[in-house]
C-alpha positions in Angstrom: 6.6 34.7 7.8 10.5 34.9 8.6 13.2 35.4 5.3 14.4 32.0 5.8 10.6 30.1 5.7 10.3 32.3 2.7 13.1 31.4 0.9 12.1 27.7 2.3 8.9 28.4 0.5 10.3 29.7 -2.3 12.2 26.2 -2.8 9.2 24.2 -2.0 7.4 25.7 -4.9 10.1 25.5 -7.6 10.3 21.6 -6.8 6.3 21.6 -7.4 6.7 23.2 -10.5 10.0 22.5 -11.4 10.7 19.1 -10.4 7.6 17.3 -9.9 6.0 17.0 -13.1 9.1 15.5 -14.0 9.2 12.9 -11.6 5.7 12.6 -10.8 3.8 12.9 -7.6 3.9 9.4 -5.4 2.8 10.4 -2.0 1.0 8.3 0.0 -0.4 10.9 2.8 -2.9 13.3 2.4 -2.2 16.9 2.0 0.4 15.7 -0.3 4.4 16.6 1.1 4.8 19.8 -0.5 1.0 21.2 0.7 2.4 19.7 4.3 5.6 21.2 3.7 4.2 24.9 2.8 1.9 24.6 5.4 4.2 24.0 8.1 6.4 26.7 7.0 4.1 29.2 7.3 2.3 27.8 11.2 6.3 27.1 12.3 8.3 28.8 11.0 11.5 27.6 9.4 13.0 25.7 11.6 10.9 23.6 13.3 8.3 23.7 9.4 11.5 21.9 8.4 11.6 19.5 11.0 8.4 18.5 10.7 8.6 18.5 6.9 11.5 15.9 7.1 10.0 13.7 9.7 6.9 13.6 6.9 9.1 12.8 3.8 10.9 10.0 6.2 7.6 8.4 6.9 7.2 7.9 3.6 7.8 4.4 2.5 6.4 1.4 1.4 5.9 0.2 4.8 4.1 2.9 5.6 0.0 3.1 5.0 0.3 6.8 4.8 -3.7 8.4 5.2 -4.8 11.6 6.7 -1.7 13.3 8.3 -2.2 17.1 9.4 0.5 19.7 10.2 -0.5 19.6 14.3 -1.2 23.1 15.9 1.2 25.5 16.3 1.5 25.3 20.3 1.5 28.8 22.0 4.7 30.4 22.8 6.2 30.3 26.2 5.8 33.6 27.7 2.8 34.6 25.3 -0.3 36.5 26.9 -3.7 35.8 25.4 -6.7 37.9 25.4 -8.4 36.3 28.2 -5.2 36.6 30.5 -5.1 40.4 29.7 -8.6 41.3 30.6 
């Protein structure tokens, strides 16, 4: 994991047990946002773990049924080799 998804992780976790038992936990999709949030951190990276962590938390809304809503796969890189390419 990179310094900034740790520090991203870091703050994920101090708003789970910092900020919401405070507030409470209203989440309509399943993981729940900050089990998305971590997860996508650590698959992606920072960057693109945020993205997909704020596209999440903006989906959430009345309007929106919410249900089952994975972190999708981290796609290969460009460029990498696998196993089976290498012999």
């Amino acid at each position: 994991m990179s310094p900034a998804a740790g520090v991203l992780t870091v703050a994920v976790h101090a708003y789970r047990y910092g900020l919401r038992p405070i507030i409470g936990s209203h989440c309509r999709f399943h993981p729940h946002c900050s089990d998305y949030a971590l997860e996508a951190l650590a698959s992606h990276g920072a960057a693109r773990g945020t993205w997909l962590t704020a596209r999440r938390i903006l989906r959430c809304h009345p309007w929106n049924p919410g249900g089952w809503d994975p972190v999708p796969p981290a796609s290969p890189r460009i460029g990498a080799s696998t196993a089976r390419e290498n012999g």
